[in-house]
C-alpha positions as a printed Julia matrix, in Angstrom:
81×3 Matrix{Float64}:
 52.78  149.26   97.29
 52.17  145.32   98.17
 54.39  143.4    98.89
 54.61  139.65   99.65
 56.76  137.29  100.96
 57.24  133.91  102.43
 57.35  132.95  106.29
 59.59  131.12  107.85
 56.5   128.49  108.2
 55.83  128.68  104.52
 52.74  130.94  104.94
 52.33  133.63  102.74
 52.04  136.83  104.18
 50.48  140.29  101.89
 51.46  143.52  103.6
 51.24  147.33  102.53
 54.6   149.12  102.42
 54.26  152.66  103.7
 56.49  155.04  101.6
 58.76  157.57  102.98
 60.31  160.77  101.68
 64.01  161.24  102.23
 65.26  164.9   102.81
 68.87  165.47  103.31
 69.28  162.33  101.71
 72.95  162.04  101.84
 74.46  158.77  100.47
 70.83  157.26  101.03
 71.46  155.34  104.56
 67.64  156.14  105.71
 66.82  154.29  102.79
 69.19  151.86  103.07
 68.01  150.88  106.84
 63.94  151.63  105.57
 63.91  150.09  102.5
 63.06  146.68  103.49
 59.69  147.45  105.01
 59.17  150.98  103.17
 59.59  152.13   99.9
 61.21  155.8    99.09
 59.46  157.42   96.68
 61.45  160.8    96.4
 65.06  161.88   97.52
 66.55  165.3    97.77
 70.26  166.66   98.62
 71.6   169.69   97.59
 75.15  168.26   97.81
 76.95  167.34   94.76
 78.77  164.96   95.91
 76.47  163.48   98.23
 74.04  163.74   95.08
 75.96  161.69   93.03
 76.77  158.65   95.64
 72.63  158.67   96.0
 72.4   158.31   92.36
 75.31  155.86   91.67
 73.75  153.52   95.17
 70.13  153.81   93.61
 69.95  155.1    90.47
 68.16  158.48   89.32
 64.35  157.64   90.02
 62.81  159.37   92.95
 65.76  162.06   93.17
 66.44  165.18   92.64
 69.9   167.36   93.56
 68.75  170.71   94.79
 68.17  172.57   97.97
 65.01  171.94   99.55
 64.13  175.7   100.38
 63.64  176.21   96.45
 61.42  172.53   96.55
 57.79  173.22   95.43
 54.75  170.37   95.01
 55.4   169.97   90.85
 59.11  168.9    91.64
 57.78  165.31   93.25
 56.54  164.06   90.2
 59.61  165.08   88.59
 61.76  163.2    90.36
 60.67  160.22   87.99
 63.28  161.27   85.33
């Protein structure tokens, strides 16, 4: 992903944001601390509770509620939903 952004010296500056995974995801505090120079593109807690705090701080996208023993390679692109 590219992002851009404005310098304090009104330069324009293009970077790259690297994208993370987030295991154990919790209420989503890795992504809340990573999210300004990385972008999460999947999330995964087999927690209920935690499940639904991710979901109601950053919507469904990216997530799925499950534990990651049972994860498998087809379950990151559904994460989308």
């Amino acid at each position: 992903m590219i992002s851009l952004r404005v310098e304090s010296d009104n330069h324009l500056c293009v970077s790259e944001r690297l994208a993370f995974l987030e295991f154990f995801a919790g209420g989503g505090m890795a992504r809340l601390g990573l999210t300004p120079d990385f972008n999460c593109e999947f999330a995964k807690d087999k927690d209920p509770t935690k499940s639904n705090i991710y979901r109601r701080n950053y919507g469904h996208n990216q997530f799925l509620e499950g534990d990651v023993n049972q994860l498998n390679v087809a379950d990151f692109g559904a994460a989308g939903g």
